[in-house]
N, C-alpha and C positions, 0 to 999 in steps of 0.2 A: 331803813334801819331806825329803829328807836331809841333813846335812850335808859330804857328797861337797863336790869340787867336779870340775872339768873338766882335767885335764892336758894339756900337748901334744906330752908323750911320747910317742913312737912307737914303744917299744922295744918292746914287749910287747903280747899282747892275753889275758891269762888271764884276763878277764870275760868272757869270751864261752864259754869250756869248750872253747877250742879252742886251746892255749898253744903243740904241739907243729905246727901247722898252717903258722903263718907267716902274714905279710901277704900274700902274693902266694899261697900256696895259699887263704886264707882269701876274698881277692877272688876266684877264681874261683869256689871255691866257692857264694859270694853270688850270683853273679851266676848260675851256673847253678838255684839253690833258686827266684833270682828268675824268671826265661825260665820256670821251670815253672808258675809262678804268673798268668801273662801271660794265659793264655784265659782264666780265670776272672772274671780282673780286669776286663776287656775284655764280657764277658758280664754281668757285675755292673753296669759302668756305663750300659749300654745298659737295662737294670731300670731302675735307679734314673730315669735320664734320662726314661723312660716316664711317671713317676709326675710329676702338673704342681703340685710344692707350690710355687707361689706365694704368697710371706706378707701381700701388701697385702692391705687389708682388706676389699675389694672382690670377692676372691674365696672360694670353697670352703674353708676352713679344713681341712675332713678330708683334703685331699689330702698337707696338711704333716704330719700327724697320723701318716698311712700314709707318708710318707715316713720320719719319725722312724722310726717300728717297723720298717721294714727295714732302718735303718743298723742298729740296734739288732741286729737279725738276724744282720746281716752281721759285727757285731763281737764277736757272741757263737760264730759260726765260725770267727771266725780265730783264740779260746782266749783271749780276755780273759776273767777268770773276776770281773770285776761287770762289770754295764752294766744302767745305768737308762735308762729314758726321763724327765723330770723335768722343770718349769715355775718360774717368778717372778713373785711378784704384785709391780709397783711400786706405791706408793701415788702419786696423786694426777696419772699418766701419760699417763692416758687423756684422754678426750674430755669436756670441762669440770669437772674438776680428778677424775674417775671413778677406781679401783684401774684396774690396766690388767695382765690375766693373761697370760704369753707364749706363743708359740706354744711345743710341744713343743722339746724339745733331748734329747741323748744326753750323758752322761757313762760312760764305763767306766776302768775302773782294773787293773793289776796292780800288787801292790805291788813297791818298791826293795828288790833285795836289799842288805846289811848292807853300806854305805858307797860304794852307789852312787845316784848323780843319779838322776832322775825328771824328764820329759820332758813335758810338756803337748800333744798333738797339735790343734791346731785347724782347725777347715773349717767351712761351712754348708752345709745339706741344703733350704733355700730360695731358691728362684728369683726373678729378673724376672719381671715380665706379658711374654706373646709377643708381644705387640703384633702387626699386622694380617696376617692367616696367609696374605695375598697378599706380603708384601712376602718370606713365606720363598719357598727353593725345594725344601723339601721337609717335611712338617708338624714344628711345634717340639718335637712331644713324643712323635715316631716317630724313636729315632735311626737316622739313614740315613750310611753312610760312601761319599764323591766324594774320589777324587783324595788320599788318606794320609790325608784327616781324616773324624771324627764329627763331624756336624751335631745340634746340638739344642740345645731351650733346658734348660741349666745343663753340658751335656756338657760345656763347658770352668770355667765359673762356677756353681757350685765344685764339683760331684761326683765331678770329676775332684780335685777336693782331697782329698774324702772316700775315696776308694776307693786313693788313693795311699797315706795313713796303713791304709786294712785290709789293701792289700796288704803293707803293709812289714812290719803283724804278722803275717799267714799267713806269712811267709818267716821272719820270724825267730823267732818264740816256737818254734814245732818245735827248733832249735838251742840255745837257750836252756833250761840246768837250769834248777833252782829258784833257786841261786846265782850264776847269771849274768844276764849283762845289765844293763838299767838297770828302774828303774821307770818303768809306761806310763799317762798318766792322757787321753782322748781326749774333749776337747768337740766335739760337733757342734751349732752352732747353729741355731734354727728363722726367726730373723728378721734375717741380717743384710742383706738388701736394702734392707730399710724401716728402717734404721737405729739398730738393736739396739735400740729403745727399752724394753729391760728388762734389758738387759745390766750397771748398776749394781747392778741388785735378784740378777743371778744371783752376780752377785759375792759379794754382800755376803752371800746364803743359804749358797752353796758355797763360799765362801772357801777353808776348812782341805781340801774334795776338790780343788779347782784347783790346789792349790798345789805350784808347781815349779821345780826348778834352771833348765832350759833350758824354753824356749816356743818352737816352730817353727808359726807362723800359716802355712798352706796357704791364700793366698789372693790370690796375685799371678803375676808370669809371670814369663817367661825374655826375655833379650836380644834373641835373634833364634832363628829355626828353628836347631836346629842347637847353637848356642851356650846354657849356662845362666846363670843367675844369683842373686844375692841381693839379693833388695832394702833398700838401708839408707834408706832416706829417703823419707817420705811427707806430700802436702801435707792441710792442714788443710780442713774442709770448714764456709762459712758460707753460708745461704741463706735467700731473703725473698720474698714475694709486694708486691707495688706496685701500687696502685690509685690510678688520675688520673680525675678527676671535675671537669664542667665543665659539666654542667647538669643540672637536676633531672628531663627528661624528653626524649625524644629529639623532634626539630624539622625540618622541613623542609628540605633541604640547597640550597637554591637559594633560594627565601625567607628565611634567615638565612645562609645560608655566606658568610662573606669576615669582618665582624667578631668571629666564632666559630670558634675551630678547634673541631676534634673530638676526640676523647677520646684513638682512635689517632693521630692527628697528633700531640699534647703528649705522650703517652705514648712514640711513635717519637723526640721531641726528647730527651725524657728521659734515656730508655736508650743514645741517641746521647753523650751527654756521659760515659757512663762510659770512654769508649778514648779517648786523642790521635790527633794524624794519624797514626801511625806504627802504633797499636791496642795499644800499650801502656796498660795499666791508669791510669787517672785519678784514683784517689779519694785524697785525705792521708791517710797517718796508714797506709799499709799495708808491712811490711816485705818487703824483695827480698837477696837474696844471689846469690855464685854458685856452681855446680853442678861439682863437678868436672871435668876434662878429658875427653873418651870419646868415640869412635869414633862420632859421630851428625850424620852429614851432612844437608844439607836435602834431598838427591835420596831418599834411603835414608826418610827422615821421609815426604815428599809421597806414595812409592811406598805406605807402611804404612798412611797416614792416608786413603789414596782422595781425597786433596786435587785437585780439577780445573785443569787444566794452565794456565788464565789466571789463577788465583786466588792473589794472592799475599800470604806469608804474615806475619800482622799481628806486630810486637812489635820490637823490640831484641836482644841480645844472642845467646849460641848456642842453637842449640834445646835443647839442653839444663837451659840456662838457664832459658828460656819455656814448658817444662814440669817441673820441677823444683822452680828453687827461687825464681821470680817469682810471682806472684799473676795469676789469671785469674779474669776474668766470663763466663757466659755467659747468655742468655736461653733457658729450655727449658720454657718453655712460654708461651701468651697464651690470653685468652680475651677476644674480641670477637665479631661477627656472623659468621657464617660468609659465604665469597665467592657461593656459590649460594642465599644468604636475605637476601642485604643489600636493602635499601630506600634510594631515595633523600631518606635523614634524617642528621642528625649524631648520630654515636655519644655517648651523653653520658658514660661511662663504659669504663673495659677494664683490664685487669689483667696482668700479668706475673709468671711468676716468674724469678727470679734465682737463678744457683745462683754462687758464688763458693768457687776455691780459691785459700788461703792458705798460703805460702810457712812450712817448717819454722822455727821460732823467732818465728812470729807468736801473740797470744793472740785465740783465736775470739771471744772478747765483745767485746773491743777492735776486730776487724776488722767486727763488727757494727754498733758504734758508728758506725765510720768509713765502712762504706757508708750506711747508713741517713739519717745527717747531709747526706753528698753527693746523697741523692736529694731530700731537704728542702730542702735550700738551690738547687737547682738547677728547682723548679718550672716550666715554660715558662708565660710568658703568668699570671702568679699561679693553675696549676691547682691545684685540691688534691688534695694526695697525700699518702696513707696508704702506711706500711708496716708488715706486719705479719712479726714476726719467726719465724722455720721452724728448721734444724736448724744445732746449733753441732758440730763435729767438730775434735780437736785434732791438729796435727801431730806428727810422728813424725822422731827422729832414732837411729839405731841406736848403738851401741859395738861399733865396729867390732873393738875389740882382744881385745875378749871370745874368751878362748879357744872357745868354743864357735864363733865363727864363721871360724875356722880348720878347725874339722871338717868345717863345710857344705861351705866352698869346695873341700878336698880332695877330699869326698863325690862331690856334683857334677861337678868337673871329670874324676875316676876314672870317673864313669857314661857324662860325654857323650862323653870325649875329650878335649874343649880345656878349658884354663881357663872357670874360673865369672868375668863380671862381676861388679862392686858398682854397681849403679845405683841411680836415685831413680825415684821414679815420682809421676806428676802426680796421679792418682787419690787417694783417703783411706780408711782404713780407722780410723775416729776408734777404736773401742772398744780398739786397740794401748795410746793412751793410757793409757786406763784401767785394762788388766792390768801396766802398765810401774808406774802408781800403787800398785796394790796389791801389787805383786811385785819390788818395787824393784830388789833382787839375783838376779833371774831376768834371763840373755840369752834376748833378745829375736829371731830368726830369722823372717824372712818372706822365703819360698820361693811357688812357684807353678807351675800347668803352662800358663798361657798365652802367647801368643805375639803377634806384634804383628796378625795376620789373625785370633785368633781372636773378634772381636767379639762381646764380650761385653756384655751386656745389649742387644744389636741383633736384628735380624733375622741369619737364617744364622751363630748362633754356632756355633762350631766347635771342635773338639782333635785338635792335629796327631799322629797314632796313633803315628809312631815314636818322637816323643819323650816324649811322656806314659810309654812302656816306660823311656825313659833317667830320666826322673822318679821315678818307682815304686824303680828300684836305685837311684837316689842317694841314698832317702829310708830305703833297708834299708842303706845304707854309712851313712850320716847317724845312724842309733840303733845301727850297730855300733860306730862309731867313740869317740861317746860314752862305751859302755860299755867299751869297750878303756880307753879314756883318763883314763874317773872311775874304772874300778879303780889305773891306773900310779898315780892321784892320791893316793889313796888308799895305796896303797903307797910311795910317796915319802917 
């Protein structure tokens, strides 16, 4: 990292080796260097998307492995002259207090030249599980393109992240002397599905290589088709498993049922008490705000969400609101009798998980507390209930003012056409925290290529093909702009 910083002069661009060019010669240019770069990129992602590195632990580990080694490939063609493959032992991470090694990751680096910024590129090279290859309609790990988009699992999370950051170096490092530009330093991570759980440890090994002016995290979406955006606001992510327990062995459901509920019955009562009537969140002690003003209607929402036409929708406030910056429960997952093995006995036992996001400016152990308390105190029937505590993830609030995220929005909006949104998003990306801890004076940029259809981590994920192309230029506007503007800095 340098001591640059970021300008938002526009007067000039002589970091780039292109002084006599102009801004408007120099965007075409870009943008033509870019269109050339489009099959490649397109052809790269549809590789990558092949390869099924799924990082839970349940599956094939070599796949991530081979996956790693092709970013690596990939970023060593586009002229980044380091790139490692490279791992994290955390201590005491694993499974009954065990070292816990990561799965592969990509670091590559070009160094800053003399007084300009240095740029952190992040994405991950690890997938979702496909989950059940009937629910796709066409296999997860054969990309197939229907109708402007690619179908497959990671084609839009996140490979599409990945291959955005190699295209934007194949476009510009060509144009860039040795004395232009900015410095490039590119993490590709191996495990942020399963929730980076070594992402401290890579910190704290790679610290002095990660370290950077600007951090643009490739790993969220755009507004709508068409429209781009920046995401400033991310909620926090707390979650638990619940076990209701109400007799020592299962029992005859008609010779005992009526003095006895059953495990899923108390268990259903249970999880019933965490929403009001209204399905706004129930638990004390959980913090809510509101969400900026923006253009997010309930019709536009139900259309994106596949929400079914009688179903209507739980909470208070604007939806934006209610995805934002309120706190939400869900239940995603149970484990009881299956429907086609059941017996007529009381279940004596069954279990839930709970995933719960929390609203930016809440603290994850605190929201832990306070759910955990509410499920204790809320027993049905004195059952006993255990809960056992799962994954803490910390909310995210941007700085908006950060000249840095003047670039993006310019960047983008030059790529798409229209103005860039600032939006929030419901979803969490806890390890932001963590690089915001260690990197205090580093802004912070999360950019994405996905869209409100391209469901990700579902069945039929997808990336909408035209604008992943507007993504790819805004991301080579995005590191020109930079270097334009930490040289003006620099010269000021």
């Amino acid at each position: 990292m340098s001591d640059a910083t970021v300008s938002t002069d526009d007067s000039a661009r002589p970091g780039t080796g292109h002084a006599d060019e102009g801004a408007d010669g120099r965007l075409a240019t870009l943008r033509d260097a870019s269109a050339a770069q489009d099959a490649a990129t397109r052809a790269d992602l549809e590789a990558l998307v092949r390869v099924p590195s799924v990082s839970a632990r349940a599956f094939d580990a070599a796949h991530v492995h081979a996956s790693a080694e092709a970013v690596a490939e990939l970023l060593r063609g586009a002229g980044v002259p380091q790139v490692d493959v490279v791992t994290a032992r955390a201590a005491g991470a694993g499974p009954d207090g065990a070292d816990l090694e990561s799965h592969p990751a990509v670091i590559a680096h070009r160094p800053a030249p003399a007084g300009a910024p240095t740029v952190l590129l992040y994405a991950h090279h690890d997938v979702q599980p496909p989950g059940r290859d009937e629910d796709w309609s066409s296999p997860p790990f054969e990309p197939t393109e229907r109708d402007g988009r690619l179908f497959g699992r990671g084609a839009a999370d996140d490979k599409a992240g990945v291959m955005a950051h190699v295209h934007a170096l194949r476009t510009l490092l060509p144009t860039w002397g040795p004395d232009d530009g900015v410095g490039v330093t590119v993490f590709v991570e191996g495990e942020e599905e399963i929730g980076s759980p070594t992402f401290a440890a890579f910190l704290a090994e790679h610290r002095d290589a990660l370290a950077a002016d600007v951090i643009v995290v490739a790993d969220s979406g755009n507004w709508r088709v068409g429209v781009p955006a920046v995401t400033t606001t991310l909620r926090g992510l707390v979650d638990c498993d619940v076990t209701v327990d109400v007799l020592s062995h299962a029992v005859h459901s008609g010779v005992n049922g009526g003095p006895v509920l059953d495990a899923l019955t108390c268990l259903a009562r249970l999880l019933a008490t965490l929403h009001d009537a209204d399905g706004d969140v129930a638990v004390d002690g959980l913090h809510s705000s509101l969400a900026p003003v923006v253009d997010l209607d309930e019709a536009t929402f139900r259309a994106d969400a596949g929400v079914l036409p009688e179903v209507r929708l739980a909470g208070t406030g604007t939806v934006a609101d209610r995805l934002w910056t309120k706190p939400a429960i869900s239940v995603i997952g149970l484990d009881a009798t299956p429907v086609d093995r059941a017996s007529n006995t009381l279940v004596p036992s069954a279990r839930a998980k709970i995933s719960m996001r929390i609203a930016p400016g809440q603290d994850p152990a605190a929201a832990m507390t306070a759910l955990r308390r509410h499920l204790l105190a809320n027993a049905p029937f004195g059952a006993r209930v255990r809960v056992d505590d799962g994954e803490l993830g910390q909310a995210f609030s941007a700085d908006t003012s950060a000249p840095a995220h003047a670039v993006a929005r310019e960047a983008f909006a030059a790529a798409f056409g229209v103005p860039a949104v600032e939006m929030g998003m419901g979803g969490s990306i806890p390890f932001i925290a963590d690089l915001s801890a260690v990197y205090p004076q580093a802004a912070i940029l999360v950019t994405g290529v996905e869209d409100p259809d391209s469901r990700a981590h579902g069945a039929d994920e997808s990336l909408h093909l035209e604008d992943f192309t507007k993504v790819c230029l805004g991301e080579v506007l995005l590191l020109d702009g930079l270097a334009a503007r930490g040289t003006a800095a620099e010269r000021a």
